[in-house]
KOLRO-878145 format. One line per 5 residues: number of its first residue (from 1); for each residue x, y, z of N, C-alpha, C, O, CB. Coordinates in Angstrom, 2 decimals, padded with zeros to 5 digits. Glycine has a CB too. Example, Ala and Ser with C-alpha at 12.3 -4.5 7.8 and 13.67 -1.06 7.14 Angstrom:
1) 013.19,-005.69,007.80,012.30,-004.50,007.80,013.20,-003.30,007.80,014.24,-003.32,008.46,011.31,-004.47,009.05  012.85,-002.25,007.08,013.67,-001.06,007.14,012.90,000.03,007.87,013.41,001.14,008.04,014.08,-000.60,005.72
end
This chain:
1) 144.11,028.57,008.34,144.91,029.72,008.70,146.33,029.26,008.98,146.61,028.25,009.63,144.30,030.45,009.92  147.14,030.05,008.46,148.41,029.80,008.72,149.55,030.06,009.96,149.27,030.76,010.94,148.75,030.27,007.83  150.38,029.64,009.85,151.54,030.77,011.47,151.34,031.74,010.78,150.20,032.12,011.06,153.68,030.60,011.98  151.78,032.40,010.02,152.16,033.45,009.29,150.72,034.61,009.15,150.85,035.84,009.15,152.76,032.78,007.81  149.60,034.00,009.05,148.33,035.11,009.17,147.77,034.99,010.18,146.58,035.27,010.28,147.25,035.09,008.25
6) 148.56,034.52,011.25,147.68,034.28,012.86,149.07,035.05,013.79,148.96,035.41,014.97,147.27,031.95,013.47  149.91,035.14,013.23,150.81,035.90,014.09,150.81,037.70,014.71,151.09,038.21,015.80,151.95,035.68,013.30  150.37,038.24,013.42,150.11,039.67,014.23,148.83,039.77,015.53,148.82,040.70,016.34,149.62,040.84,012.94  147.80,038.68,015.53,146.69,038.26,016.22,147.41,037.85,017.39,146.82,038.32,018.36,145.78,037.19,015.52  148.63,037.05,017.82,149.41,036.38,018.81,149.82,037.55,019.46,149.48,037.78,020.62,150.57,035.42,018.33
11) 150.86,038.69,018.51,151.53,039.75,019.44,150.64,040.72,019.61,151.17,041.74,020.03,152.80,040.37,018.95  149.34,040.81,019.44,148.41,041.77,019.54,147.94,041.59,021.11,147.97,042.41,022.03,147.24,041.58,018.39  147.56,040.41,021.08,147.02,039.48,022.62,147.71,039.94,023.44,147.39,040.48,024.50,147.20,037.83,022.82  149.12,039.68,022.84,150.42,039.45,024.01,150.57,040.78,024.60,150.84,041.08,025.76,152.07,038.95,023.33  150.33,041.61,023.48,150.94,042.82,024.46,149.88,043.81,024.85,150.13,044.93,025.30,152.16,043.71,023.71
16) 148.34,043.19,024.59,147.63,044.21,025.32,147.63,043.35,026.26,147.76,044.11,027.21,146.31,044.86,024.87  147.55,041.94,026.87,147.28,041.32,027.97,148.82,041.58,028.93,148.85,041.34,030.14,146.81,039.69,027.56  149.97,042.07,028.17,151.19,042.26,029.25,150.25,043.86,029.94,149.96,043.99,031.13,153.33,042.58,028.24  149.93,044.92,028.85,149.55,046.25,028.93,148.62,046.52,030.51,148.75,047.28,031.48,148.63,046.55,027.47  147.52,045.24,030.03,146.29,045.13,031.54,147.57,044.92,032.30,147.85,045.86,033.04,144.77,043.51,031.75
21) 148.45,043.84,032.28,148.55,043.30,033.90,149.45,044.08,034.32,149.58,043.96,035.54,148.99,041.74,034.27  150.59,045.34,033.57,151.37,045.95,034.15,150.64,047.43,034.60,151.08,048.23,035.43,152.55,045.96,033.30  149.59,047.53,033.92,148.51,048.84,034.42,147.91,048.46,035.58,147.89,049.25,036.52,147.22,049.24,033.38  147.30,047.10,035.70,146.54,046.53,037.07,147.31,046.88,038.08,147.06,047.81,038.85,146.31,044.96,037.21  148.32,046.12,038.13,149.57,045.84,039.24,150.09,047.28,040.02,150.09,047.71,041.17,151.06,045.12,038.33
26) 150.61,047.83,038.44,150.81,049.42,039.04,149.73,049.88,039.85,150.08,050.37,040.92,150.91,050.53,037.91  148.67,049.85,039.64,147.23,050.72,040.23,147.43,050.04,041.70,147.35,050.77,042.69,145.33,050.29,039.31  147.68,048.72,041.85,147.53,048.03,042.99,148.67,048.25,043.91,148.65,047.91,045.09,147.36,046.69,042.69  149.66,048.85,043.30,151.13,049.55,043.94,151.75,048.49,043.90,152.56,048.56,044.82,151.24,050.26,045.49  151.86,047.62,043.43,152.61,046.16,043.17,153.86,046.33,042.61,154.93,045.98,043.11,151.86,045.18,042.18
31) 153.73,046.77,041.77,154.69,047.34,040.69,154.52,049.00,040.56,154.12,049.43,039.48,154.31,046.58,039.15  154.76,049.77,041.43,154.81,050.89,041.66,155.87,051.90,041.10,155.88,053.09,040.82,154.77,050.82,042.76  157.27,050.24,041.05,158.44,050.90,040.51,158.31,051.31,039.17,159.02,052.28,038.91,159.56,050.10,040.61  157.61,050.87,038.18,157.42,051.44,036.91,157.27,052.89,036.80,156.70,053.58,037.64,156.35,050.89,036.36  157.81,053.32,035.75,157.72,054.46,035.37,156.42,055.25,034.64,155.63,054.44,034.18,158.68,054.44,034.74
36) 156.14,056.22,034.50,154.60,056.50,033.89,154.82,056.28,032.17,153.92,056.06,031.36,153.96,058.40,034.32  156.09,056.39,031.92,156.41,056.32,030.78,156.81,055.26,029.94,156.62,055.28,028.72,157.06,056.97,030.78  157.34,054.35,030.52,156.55,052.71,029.86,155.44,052.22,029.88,155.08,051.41,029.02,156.91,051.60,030.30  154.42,052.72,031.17,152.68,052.75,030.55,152.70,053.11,029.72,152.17,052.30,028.96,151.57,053.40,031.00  153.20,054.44,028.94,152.54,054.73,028.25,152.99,054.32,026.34,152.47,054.40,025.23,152.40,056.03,028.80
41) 154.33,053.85,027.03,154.89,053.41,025.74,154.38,051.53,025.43,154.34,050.96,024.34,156.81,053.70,025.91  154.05,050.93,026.91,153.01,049.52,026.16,151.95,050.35,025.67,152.20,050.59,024.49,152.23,048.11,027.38  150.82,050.92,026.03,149.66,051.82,025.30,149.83,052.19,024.17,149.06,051.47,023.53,149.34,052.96,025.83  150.45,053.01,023.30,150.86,053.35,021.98,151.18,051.65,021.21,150.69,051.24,020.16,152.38,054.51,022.12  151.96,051.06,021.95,152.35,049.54,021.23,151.31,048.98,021.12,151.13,048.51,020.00,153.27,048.51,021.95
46) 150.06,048.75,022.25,149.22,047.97,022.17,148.17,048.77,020.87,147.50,048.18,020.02,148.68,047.67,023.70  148.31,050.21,021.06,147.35,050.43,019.87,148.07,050.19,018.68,147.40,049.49,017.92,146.74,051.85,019.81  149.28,050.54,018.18,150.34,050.03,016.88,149.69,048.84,016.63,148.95,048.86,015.65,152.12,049.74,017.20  149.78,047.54,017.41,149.59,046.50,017.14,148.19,045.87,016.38,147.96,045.20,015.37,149.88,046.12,018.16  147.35,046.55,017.57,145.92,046.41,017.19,145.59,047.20,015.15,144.72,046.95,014.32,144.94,047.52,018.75
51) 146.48,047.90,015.14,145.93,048.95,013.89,146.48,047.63,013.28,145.73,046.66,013.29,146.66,050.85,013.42  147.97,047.49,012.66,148.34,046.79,012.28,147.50,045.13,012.03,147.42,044.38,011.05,149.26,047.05,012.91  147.13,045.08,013.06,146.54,043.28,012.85,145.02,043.79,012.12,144.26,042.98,011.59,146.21,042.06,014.90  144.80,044.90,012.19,143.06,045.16,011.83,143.49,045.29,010.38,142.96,044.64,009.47,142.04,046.81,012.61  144.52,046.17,010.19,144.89,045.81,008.25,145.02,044.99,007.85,144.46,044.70,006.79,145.86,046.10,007.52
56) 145.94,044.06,008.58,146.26,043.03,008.08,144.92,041.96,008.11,144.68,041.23,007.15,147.50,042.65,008.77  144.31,041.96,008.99,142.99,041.15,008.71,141.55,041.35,007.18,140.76,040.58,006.63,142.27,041.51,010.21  141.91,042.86,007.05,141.04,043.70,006.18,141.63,043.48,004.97,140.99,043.54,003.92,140.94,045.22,006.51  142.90,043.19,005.02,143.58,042.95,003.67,143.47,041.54,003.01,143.58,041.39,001.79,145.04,043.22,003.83  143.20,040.34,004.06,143.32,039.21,003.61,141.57,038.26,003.03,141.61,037.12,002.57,144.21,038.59,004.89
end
């Protein structure tokens, strides 16, 4: 496997594992200052990403 067919797999990780820890934190009032609306804009990204890496895996 290459960088190049392991990379949408890297930012897929990355940004559902940023997605948990800024949803956790918020819940925990940690990060309270967030807005409801960058939850929800990592959420849409984390699913973008996931679609994206599932084609791209289905394709290769």
């Amino acid at each position: 496997m290459t960088n190049s067919e392991s990379a949408p797999a890297y930012v897929f990780a990355s940004v559902l594992s940023l997605t948990i820890v800024i949803y956790v934190l918020r819940g925990l009032g940690v990060m309270g200052f967030i807005p409801g609306g960058t939850l929800w804009v990592l959420i849409l990204l984390t699913i973008g990403s996931g679609i994206f890496y599932g084609v791209q895996k289905t394709r290769r």
